[in-house]
C-alpha positions as CSV (number, residue, x, y, z in Angstrom):
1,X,-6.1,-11.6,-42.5
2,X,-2.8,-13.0,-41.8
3,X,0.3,-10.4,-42.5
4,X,4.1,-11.0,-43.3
5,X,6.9,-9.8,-41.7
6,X,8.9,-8.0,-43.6
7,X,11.5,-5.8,-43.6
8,X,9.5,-2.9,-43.4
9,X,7.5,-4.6,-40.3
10,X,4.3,-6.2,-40.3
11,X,2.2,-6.2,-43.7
12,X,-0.6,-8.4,-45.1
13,X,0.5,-11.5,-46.7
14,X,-0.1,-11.4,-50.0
15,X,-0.2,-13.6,-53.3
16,X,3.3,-12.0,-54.6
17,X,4.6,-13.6,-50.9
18,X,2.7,-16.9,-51.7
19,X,4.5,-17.2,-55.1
20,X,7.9,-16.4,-53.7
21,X,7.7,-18.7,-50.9
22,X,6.4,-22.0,-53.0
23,X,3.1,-21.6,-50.9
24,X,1.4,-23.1,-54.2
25,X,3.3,-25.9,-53.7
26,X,5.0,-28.6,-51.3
27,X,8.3,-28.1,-49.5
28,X,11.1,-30.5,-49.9
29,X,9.9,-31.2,-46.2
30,X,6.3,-32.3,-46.9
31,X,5.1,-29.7,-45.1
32,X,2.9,-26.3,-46.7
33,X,5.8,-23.8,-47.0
34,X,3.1,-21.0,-45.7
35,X,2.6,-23.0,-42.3
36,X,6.5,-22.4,-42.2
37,X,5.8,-18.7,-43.0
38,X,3.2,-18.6,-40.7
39,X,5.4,-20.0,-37.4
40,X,8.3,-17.9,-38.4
41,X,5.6,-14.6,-38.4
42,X,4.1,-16.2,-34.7
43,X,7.6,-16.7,-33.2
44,X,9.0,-13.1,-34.4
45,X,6.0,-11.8,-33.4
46,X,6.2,-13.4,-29.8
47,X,9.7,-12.3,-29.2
48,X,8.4,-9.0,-30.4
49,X,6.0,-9.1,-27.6
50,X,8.8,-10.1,-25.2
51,X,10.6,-7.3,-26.0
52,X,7.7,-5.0,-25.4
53,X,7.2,-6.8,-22.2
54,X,10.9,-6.4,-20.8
55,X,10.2,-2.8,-21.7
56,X,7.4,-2.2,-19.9
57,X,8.9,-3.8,-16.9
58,X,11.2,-1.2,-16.6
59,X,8.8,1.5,-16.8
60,X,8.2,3.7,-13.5
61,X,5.0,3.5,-12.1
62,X,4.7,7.2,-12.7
63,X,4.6,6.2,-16.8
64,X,1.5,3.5,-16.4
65,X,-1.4,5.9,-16.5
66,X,-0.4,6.5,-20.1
67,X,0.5,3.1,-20.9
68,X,-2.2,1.6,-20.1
69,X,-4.1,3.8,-22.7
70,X,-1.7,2.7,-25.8
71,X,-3.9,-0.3,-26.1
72,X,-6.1,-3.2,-24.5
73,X,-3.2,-5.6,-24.1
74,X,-1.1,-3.2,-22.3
75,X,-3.7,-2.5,-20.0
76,X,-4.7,-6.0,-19.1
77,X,-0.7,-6.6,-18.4
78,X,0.0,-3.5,-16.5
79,X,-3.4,-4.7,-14.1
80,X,-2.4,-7.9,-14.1
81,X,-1.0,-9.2,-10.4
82,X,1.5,-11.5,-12.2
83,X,3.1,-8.3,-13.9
84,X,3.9,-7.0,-10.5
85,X,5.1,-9.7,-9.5
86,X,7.1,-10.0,-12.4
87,X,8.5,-6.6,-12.0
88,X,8.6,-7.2,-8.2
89,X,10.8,-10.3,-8.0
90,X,13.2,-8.4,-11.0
91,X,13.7,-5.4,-8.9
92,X,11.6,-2.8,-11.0
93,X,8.7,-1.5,-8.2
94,X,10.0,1.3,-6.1
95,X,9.4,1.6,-2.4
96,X,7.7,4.4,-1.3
97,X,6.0,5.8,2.0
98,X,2.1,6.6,1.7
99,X,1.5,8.8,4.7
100,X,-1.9,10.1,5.9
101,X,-1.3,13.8,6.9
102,X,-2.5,17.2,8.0
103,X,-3.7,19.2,5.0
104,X,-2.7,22.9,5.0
105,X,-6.1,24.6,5.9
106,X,-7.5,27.7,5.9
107,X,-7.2,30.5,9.0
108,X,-8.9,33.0,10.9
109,X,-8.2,36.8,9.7
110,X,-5.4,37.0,12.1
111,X,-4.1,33.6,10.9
112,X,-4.1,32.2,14.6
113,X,-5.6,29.7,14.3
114,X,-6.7,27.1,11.6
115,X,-10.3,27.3,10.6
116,X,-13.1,24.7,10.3
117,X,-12.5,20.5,11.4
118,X,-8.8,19.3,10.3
119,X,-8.4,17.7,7.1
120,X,-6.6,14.3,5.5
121,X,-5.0,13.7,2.5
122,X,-2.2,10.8,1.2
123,X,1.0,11.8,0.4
124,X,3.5,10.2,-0.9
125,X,7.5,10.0,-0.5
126,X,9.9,8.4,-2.5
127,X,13.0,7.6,-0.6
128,X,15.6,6.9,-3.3
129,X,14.6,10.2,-5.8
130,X,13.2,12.2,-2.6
131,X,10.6,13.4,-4.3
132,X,6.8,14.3,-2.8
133,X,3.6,14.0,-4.5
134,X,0.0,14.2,-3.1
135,X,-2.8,11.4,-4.3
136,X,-6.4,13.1,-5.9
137,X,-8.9,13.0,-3.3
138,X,-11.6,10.0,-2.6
139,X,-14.5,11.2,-4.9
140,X,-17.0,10.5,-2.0
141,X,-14.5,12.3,1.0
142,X,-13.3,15.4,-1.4
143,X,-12.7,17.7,1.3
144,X,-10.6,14.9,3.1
145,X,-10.1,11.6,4.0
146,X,-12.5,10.0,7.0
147,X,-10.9,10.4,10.2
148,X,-8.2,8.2,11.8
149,X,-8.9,5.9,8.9
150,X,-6.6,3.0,8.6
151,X,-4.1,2.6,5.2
152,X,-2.3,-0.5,4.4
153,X,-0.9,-2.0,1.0
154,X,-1.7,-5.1,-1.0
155,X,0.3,-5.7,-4.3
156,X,1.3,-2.0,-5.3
157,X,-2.2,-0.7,-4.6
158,X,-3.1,1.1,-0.9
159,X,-6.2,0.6,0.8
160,X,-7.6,2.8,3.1
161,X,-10.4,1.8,5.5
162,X,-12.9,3.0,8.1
163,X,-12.4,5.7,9.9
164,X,-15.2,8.7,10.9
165,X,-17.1,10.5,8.6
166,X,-15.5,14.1,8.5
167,X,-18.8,16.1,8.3
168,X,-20.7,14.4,10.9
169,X,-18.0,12.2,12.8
170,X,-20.4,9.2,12.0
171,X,-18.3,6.0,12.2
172,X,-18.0,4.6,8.8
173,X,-17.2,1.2,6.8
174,X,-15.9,2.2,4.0
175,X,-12.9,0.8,2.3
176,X,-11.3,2.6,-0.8
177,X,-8.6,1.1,-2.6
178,X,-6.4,3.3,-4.8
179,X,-4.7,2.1,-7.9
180,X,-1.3,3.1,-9.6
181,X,-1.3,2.0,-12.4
182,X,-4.3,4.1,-13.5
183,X,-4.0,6.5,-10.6
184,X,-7.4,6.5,-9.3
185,X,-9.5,5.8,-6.5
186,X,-12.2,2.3,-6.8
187,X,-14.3,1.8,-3.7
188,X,-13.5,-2.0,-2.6
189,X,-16.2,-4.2,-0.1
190,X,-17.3,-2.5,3.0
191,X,-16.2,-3.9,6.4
192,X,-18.1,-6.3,7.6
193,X,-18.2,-4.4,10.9
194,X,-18.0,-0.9,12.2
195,X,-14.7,-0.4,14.2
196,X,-12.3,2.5,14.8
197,X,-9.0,2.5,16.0
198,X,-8.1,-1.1,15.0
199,X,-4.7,-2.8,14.1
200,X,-4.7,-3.4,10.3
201,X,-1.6,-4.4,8.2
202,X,-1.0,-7.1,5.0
203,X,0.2,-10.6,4.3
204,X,1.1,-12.2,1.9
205,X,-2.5,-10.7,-0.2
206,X,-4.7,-11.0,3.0
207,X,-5.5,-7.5,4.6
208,X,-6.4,-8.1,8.2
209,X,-8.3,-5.8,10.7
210,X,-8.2,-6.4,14.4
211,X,-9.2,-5.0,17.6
212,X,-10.4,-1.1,18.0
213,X,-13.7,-0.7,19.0
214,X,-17.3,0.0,17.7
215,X,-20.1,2.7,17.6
216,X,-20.7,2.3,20.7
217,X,-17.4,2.7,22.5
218,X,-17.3,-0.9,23.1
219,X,-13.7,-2.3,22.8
220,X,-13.6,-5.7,19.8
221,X,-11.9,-8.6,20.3
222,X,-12.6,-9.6,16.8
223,X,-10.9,-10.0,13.5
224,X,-11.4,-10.1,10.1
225,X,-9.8,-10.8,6.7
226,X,-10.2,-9.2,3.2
227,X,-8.9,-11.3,0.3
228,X,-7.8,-8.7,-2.0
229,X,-7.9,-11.3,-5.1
230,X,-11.5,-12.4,-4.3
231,X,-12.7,-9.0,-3.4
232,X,-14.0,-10.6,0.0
233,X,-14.5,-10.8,3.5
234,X,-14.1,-13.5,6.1
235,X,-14.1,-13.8,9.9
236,X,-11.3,-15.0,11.5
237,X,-11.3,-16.6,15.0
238,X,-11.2,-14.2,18.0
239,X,-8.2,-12.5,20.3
240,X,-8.1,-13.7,23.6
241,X,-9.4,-10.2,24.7
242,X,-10.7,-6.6,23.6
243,X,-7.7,-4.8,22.4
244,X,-8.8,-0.6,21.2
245,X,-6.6,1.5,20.1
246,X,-3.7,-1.6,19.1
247,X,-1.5,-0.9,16.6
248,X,-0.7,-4.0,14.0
249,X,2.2,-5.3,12.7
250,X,3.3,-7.6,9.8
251,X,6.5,-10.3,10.9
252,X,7.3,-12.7,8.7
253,X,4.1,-14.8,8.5
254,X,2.5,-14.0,11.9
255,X,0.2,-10.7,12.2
256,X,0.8,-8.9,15.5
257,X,-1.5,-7.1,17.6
258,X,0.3,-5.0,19.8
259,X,-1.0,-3.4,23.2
260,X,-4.7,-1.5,23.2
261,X,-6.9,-1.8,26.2
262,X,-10.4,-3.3,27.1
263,X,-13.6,-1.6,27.9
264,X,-13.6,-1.1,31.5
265,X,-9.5,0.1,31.7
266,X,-10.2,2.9,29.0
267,X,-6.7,4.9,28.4
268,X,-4.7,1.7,30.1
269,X,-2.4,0.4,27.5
270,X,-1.9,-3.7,27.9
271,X,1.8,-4.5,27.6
272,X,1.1,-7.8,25.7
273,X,0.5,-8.7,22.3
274,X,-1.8,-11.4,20.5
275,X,0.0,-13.0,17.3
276,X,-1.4,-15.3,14.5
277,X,0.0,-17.4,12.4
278,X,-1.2,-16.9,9.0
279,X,-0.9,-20.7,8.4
280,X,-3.4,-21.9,11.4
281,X,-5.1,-18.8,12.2
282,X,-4.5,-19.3,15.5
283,X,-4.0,-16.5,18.0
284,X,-1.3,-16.8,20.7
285,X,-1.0,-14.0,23.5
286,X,3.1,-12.5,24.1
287,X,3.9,-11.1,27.4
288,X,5.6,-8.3,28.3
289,X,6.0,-7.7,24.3
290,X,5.3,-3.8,24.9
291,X,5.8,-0.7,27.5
292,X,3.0,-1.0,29.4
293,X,0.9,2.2,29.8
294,X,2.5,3.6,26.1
295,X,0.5,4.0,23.3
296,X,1.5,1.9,20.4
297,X,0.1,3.4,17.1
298,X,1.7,4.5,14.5
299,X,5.1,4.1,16.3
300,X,6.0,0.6,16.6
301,X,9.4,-0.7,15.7
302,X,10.5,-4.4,15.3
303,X,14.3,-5.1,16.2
304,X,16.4,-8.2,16.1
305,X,14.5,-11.5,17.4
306,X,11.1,-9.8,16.8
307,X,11.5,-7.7,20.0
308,X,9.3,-4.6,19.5
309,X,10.6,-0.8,20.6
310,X,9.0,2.6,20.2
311,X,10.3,4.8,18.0
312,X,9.3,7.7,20.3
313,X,12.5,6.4,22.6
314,X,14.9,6.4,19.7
315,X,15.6,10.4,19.6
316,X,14.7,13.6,21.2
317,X,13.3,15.1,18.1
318,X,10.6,12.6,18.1
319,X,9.2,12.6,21.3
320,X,5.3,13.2,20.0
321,X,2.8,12.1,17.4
322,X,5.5,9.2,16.3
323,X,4.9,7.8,12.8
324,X,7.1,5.0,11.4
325,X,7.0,3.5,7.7
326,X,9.6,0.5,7.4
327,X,10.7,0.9,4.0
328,X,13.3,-2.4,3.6
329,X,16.9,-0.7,4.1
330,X,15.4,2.3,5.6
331,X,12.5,3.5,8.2
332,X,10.9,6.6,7.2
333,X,10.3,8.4,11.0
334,X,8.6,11.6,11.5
335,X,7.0,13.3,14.9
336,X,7.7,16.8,16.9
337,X,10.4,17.2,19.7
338,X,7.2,17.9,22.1
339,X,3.6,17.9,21.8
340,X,2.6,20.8,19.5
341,X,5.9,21.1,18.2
342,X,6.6,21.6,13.9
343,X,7.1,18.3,12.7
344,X,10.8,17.0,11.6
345,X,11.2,14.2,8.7
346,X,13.9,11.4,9.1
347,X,15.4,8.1,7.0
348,X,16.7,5.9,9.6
349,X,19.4,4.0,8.4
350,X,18.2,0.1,9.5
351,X,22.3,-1.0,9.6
352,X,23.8,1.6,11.6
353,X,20.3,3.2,12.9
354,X,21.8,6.5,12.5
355,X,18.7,9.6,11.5
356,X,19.1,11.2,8.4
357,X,17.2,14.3,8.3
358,X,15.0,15.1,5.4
359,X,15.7,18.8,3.9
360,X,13.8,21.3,2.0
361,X,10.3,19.8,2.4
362,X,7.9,22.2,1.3
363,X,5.0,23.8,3.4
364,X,2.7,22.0,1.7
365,X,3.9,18.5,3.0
366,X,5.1,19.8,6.6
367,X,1.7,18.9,8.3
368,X,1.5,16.1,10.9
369,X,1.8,12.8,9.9
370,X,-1.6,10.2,11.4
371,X,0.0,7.2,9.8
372,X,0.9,5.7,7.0
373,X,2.6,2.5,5.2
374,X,4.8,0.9,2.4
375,X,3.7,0.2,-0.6
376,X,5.9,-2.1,-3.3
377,X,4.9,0.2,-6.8
């Protein structure tokens, strides 16, 4: 049934509206006066929808889960890649730092000594409110995330992939994508390829896994690409040579594989890089783009001209388990003054890089930080 707007809102047109509008008749334009009616209704009703729109932009994330539930249209927007983009190029999403970390875990009667394997969970920092949260587990890894699994970010969702099974250290394909807006956990495509310890990271859409090596120890020189619009995999062409335990990087639009080591020089870390261009696909190998013999992950820092530093040379406080999150005018830094050390939190100021410490974190976010990423909410 079509309805009226009045000026009580929307109501059903009606026969008394007909009358009082000449629908019976012709306007002095030719026209059906209720085609006129009807436009007018359609373009109130559009800007109506506008309005709701501009509203919903400026919604935090935090508000989605129970927008999405006020009807079908809301939800369809709210999914909808060209809504975060919308509230993307606007200035709405919030940076934040998704961290794999250390959970708090049960001890030993004389609290010693922690109890049973360690476990993994997401947590999640907000730089601008300072606030910390912790994501609901992954329904098939309750008890924790798989081990040294790698997490990236794709248009305000994060993606975690791989790792080791933590009840029987099993090496695993498994990717799990977690999503804001509903604030729950869908299990994306499996790798096509069991690898631990690669270089993962994001452009432009395309999730890219490098490097690491298999379940057989065997340091990969391969790479592959997960199109997070298609929901699919694709293999790229190869590095120039095995590179385990690399850490990746996102420049511009080239994908940087930093350091790792081959098969037969276990432990050795390489001092180059391999970079591709996300136009070509082409590989090209950087010398001398790394400390040689320094273990890159999770600690990497890009400077001015695309020369790379460690983070673990920036500050006494952070001389072990190094974990950086760029996070546009900041870098979110955490890692212990020595090995074994409690772990200290820091916003690095990218302009003057002076450390900020981060107060009054409570126990349950204190663990050690594996590693982590930014993701545009």
């Amino acid at each position: 049934m079509s309805s009226f707007i009045g000026d009580d809102g929307p109501r059903p047109l009606t026969v008394a509206d007909c009358k009082e509008s000449s629908i019976l008749g012709e306007s002095t334009t030719g026209q059906k006066p209720v085609l006129a009616i009807l436009v007018k209704w359609r373009q109130r009703r559009i800007k109506e929808e506008e309005i709701g729109n501009e509203c919903l932009t400026w919604f935090h994330y935090s508000t989605h889960r129970l927008a999405v539930r006020v009807c079908r249209r809301w939800q369809e927007l709210l999914q909808s890649k060209e809504f975060y983009y919308h509230r993307k190029r606007n200035g709405y999403t919030q940076k934040a730092a998704c961290l794999i970390q250390l959970l708090k875990c049960d001890s030993d009667p004389d609290r010693s000594k922690p109890v049973g394997p360690p476990r993994y969970g997401i947590t999640v920092f907000e730089p601008v409110s300072g606030t910390w949260g912790r994501l609901d587990p992954v329904p098939k890894y309750p008890n924790g995330l798989p081990l040294f699994c790698q997490i990236t970010s794709c248009e305000g969702k994060i993606l975690v992939m791989g790792g080791w099974d933590p009840t029987n250290y099993e090496a695993v394909r498994d990717m799990f994508i977690y999503e804001f807006t509903t604030q729950r956990w869908r299990q994306g495509k499996q790798m096509s390829e069991t690898r631990s310890f690669f270089a993962a990271g994001e452009l432009d859409g395309r999730i890219i896994v490098a490097g690491g090596h298999d379940e057989h120890k065997n340091a990969l020189r391969t790479a592959w690409e997960y199109d997070a619009r298609m929901f699919e995999w694709k293999e790229l062409k190869p590095m120039s040579e095995e590179r385990d335990e690399c850490q990746g990087v996102g420049i511009g639009s080239e994908f940087w594989v930093v350091s790792g080591y081959c098969t037969d020089n276990q432990g050795q870390f390489e001092g180059s890089a391999e970079v591709m261009e996300l136009e070509t696909g082409q590989w090209a190998r950087v010398e001398e783009a790394w400390k040689a013999s320094q273990c890159p992950r999770s600690c990497v820092g890009v400077g001015k001209e695309k020369q790379l530093f460690s983070w673990a040379d920036c500050d006494s406080a952070i001389r072990a388990g190094v974990c950086s999150v760029p996070l546009g005018e900041w870098t979110f830094v955490s890692g212990s003054a020595h090995q074994g050390g409690p772990t200290g939190f820091f916003l690095v100021d990218q302009q003057t890089g002076k450390f900020n410490t981060i107060d009054g974190i409570s126990q349950q976010v204190s663990g050690f930080i594996q590693s982590g990423c930014c993701v545009d909410i």
